[in-house]
Every structure is written in C-alpha cells, then in structure tokens.
VMD Tcl script that builds the backbone (N, CA, C; Angstrom):
set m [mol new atoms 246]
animate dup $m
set s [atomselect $m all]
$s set {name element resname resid chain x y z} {
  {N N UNK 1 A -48.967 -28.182 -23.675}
  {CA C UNK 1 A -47.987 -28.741 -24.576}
  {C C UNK 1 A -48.019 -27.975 -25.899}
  {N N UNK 2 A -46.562 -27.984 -26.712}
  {CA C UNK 2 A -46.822 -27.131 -27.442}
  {C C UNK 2 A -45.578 -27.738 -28.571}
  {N N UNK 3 A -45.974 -27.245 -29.895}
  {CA C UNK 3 A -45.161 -28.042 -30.880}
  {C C UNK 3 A -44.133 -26.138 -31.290}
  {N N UNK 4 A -42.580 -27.350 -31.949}
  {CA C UNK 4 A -42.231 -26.050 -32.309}
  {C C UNK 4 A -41.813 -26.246 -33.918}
  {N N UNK 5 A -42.289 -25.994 -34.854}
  {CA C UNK 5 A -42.532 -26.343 -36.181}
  {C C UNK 5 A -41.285 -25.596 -36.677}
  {N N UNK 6 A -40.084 -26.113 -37.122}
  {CA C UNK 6 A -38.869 -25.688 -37.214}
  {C C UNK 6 A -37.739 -26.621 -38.271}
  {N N UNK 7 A -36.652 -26.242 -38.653}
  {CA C UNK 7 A -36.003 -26.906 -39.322}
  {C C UNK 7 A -34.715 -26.597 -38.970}
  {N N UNK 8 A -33.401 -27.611 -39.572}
  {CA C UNK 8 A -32.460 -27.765 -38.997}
  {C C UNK 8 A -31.171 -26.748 -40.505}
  {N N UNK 9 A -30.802 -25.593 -39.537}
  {CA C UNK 9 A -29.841 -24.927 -40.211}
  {C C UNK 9 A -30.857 -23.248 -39.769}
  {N N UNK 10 A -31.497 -23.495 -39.500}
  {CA C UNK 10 A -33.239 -22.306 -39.371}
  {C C UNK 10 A -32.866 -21.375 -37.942}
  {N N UNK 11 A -31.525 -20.309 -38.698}
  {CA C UNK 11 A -31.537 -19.439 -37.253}
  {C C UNK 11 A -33.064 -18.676 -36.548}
  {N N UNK 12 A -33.792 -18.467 -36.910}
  {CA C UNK 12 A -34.924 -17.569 -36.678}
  {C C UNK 12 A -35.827 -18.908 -35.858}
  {N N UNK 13 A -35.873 -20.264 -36.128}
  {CA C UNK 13 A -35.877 -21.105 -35.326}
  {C C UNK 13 A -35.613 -21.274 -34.264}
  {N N UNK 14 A -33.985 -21.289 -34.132}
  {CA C UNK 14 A -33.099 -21.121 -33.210}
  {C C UNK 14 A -33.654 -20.069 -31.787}
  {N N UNK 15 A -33.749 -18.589 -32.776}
  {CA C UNK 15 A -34.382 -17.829 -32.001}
  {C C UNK 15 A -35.514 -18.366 -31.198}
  {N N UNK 16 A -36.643 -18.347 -31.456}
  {CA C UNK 16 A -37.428 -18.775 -31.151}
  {C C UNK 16 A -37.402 -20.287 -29.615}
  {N N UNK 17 A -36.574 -20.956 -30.091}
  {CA C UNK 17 A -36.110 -21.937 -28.861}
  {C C UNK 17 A -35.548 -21.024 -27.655}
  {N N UNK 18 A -34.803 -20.134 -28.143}
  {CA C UNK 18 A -34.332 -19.332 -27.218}
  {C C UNK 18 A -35.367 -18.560 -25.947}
  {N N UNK 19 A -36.269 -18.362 -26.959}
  {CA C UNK 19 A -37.698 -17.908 -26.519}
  {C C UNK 19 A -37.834 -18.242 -25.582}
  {N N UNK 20 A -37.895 -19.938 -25.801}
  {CA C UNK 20 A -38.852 -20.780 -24.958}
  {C C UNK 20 A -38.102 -20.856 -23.663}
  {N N UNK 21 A -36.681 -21.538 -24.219}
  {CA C UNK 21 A -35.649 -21.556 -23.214}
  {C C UNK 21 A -36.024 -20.377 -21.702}
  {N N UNK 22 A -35.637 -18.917 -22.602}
  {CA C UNK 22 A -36.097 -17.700 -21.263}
  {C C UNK 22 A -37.133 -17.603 -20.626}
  {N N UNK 23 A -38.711 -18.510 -21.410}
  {CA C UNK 23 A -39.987 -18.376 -20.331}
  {C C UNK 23 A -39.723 -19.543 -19.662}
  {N N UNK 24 A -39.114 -20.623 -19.666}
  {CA C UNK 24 A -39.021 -22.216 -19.042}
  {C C UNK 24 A -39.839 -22.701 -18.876}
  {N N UNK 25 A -40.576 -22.877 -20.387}
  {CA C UNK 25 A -41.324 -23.652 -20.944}
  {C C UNK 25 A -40.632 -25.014 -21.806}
  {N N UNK 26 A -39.516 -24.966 -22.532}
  {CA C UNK 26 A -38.833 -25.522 -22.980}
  {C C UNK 26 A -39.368 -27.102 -22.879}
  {N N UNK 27 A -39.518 -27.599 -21.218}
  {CA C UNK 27 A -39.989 -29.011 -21.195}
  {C C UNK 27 A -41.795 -29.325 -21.369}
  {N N UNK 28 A -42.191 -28.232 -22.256}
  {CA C UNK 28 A -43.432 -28.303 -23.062}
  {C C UNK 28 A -43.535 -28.008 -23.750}
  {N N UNK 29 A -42.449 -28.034 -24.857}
  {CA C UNK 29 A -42.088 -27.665 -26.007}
  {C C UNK 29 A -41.620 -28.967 -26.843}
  {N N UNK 30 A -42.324 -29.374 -28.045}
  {CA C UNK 30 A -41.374 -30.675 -29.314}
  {C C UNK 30 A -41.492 -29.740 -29.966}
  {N N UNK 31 A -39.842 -30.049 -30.556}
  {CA C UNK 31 A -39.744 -29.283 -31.795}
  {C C UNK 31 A -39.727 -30.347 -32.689}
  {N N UNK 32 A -40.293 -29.991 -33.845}
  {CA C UNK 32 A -40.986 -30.731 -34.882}
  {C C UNK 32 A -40.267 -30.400 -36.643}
  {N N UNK 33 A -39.161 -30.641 -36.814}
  {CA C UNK 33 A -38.109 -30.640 -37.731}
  {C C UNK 33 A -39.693 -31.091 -39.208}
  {N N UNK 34 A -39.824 -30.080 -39.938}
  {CA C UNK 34 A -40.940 -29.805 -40.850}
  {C C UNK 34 A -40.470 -30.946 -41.963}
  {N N UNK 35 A -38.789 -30.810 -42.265}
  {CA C UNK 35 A -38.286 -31.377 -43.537}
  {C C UNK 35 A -38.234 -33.099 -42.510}
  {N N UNK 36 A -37.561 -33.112 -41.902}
  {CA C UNK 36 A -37.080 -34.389 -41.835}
  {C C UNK 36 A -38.076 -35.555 -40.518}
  {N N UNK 37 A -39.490 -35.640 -41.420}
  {CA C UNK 37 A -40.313 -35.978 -40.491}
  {C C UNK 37 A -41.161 -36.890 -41.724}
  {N N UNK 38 A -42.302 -38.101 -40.801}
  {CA C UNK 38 A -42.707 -38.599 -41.741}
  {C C UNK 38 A -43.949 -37.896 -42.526}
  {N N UNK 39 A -44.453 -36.391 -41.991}
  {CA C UNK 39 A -45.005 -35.878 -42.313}
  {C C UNK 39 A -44.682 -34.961 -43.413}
  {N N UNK 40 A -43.885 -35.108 -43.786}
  {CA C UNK 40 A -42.993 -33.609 -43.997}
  {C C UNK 40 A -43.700 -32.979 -45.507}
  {N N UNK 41 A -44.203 -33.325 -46.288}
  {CA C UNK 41 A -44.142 -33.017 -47.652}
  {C C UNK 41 A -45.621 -32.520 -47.103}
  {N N UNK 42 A -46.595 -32.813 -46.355}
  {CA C UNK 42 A -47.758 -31.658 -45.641}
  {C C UNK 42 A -46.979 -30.755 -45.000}
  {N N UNK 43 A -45.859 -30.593 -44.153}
  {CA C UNK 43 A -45.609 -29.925 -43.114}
  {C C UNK 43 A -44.837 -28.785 -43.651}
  {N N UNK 44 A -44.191 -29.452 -44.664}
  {CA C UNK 44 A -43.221 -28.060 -45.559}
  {C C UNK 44 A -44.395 -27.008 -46.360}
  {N N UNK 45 A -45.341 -27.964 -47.002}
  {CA C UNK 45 A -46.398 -27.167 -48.060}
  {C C UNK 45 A -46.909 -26.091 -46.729}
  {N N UNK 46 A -47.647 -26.720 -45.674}
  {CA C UNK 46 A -48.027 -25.810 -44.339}
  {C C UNK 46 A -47.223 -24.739 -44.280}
  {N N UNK 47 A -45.949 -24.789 -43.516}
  {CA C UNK 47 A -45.423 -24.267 -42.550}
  {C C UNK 47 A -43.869 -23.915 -43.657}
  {N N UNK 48 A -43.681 -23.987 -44.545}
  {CA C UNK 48 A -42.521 -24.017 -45.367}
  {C C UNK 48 A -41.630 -22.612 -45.374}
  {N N UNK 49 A -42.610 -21.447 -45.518}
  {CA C UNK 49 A -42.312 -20.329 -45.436}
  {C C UNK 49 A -42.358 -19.603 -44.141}
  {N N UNK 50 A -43.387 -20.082 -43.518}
  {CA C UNK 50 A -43.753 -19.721 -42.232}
  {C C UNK 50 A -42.968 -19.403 -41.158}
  {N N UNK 51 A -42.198 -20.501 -40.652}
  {CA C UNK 51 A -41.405 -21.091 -39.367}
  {C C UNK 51 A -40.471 -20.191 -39.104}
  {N N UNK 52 A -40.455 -19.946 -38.066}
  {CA C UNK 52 A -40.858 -20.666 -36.637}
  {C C UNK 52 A -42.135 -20.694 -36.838}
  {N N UNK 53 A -43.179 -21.630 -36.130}
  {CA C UNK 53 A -44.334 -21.425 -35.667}
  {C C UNK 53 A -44.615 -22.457 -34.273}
  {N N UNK 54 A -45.251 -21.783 -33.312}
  {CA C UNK 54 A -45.385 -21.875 -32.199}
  {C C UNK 54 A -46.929 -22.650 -32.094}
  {N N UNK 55 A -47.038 -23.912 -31.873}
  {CA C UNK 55 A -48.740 -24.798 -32.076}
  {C C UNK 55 A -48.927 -24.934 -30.734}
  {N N UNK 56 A -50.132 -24.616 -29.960}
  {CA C UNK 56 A -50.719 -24.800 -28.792}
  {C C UNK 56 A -51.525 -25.983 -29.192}
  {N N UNK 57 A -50.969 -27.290 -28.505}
  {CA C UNK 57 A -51.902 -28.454 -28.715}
  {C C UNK 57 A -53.429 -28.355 -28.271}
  {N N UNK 58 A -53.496 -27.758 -27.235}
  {CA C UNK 58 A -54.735 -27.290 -26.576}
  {C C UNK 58 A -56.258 -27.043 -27.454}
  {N N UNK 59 A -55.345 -25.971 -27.977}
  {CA C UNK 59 A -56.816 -25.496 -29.171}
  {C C UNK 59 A -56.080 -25.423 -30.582}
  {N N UNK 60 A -55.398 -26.063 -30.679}
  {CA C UNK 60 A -54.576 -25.643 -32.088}
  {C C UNK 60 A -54.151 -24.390 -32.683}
  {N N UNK 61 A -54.388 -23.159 -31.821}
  {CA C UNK 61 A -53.961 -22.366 -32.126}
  {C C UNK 61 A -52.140 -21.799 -32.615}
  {N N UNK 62 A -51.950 -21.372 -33.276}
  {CA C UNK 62 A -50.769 -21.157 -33.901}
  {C C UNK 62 A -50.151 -19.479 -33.460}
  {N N UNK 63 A -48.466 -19.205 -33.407}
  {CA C UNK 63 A -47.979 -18.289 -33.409}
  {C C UNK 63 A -47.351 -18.672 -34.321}
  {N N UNK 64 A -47.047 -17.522 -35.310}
  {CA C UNK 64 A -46.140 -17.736 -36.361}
  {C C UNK 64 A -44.950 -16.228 -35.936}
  {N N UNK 65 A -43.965 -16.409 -36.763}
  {CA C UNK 65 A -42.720 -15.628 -36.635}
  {C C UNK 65 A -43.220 -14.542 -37.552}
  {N N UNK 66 A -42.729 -13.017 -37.093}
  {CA C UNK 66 A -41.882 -12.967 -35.963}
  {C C UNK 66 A -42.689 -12.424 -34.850}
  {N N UNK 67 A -42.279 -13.083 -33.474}
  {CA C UNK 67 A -42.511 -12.633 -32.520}
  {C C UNK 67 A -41.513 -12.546 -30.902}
  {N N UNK 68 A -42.061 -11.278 -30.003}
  {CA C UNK 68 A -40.798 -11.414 -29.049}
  {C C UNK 68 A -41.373 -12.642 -27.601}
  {N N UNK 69 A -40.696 -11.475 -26.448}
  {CA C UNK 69 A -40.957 -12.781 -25.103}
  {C C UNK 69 A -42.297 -12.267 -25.038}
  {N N UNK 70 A -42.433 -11.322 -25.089}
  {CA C UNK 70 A -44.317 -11.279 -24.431}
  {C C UNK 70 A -45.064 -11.364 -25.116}
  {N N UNK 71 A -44.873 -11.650 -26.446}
  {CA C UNK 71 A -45.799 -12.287 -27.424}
  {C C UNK 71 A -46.556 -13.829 -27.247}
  {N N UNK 72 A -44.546 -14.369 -26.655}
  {CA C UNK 72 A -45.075 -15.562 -26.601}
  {C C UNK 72 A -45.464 -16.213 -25.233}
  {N N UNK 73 A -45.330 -15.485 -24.377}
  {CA C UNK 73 A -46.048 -15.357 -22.733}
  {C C UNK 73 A -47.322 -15.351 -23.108}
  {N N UNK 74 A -47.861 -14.399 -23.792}
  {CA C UNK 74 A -49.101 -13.779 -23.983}
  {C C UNK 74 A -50.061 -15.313 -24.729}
  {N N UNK 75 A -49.355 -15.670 -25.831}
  {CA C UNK 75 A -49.783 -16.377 -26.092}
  {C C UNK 75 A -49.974 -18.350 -25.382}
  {N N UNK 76 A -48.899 -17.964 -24.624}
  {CA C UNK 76 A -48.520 -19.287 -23.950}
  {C C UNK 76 A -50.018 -19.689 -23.084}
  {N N UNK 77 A -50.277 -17.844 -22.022}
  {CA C UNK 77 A -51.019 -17.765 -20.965}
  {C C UNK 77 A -52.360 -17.494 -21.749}
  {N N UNK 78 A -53.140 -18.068 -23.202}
  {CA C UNK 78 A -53.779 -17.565 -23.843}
  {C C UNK 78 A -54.903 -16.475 -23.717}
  {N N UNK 79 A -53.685 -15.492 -23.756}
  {CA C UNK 79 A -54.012 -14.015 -24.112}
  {C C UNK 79 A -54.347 -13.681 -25.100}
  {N N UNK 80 A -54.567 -13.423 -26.093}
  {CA C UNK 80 A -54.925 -12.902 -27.383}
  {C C UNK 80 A -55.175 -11.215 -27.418}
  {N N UNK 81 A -53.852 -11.102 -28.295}
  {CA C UNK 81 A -53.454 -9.492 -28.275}
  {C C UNK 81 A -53.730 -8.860 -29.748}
  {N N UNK 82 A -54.701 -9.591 -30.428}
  {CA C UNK 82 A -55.136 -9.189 -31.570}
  {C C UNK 82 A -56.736 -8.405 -31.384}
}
mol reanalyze $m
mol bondsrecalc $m
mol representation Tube
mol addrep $m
C-alpha cells in the first residue's frame, strides 16, 4: 500500500497518478490531498514543496518528484537505485 501525497490543481501530481495508472498499481495507491486534509498544516510544512511524493506504507520509505516508470517500479519492487 502506498500513499500519494498530492494536491488538487498539481499537474506534476497528475503526472505521477499517471505513473501509477501505467504500472496498475493504482488500486494500492491513496492519494492524500496535503492542503485539504485534517492533517494538513504538518503535511504542507512536510511535503509543501516536495509533491508528488510516493510513501511506501511498508517501511515508510518515500519517492519524491521527479521521477519516471522505472523509478517507480524500482521503487514499488523495493529496489533501491541509489
């Protein structure tokens, strides 16, 4: 499961869903609207500049933008290409 830390008007967001959409992961994907949440005034200070960012509930590990499809394969199938 995996969060998608994003906001509403946020093409590079957008992108990113698209992402998910092409690996068909999508139905293990929440996207998590940063501004309009009850979290939000942590989630904007976090992630404000950041987003997209891609959260693996698993280990909490994070992808942040920008990245392509095999970035986020790589990271999905936790690969670590650093």
């Amino acid at each position: 499961m995996f969060y998608l830390y994003s906001s509403e008007g946020c093409h590079l967001c957008e992108q990113a869903w698209q992402l998910c959409l092409a690996l068909g992961i999508s139905n293990e994907v929440t996207v998590v609207d940063i501004v309009n949440n009850d979290d939000s005034e942590q989630l904007v200070e976090r992630y404000g500049i950041r987003i997209p960012v891609i959260k693996k509930l698993a280990d909490q590990s994070e992808l942040g933008w920008p990245f392509d499809i095999e970035q986020l394969q790589e990271f999905v199938n936790g690969i670590n290409s650093n």
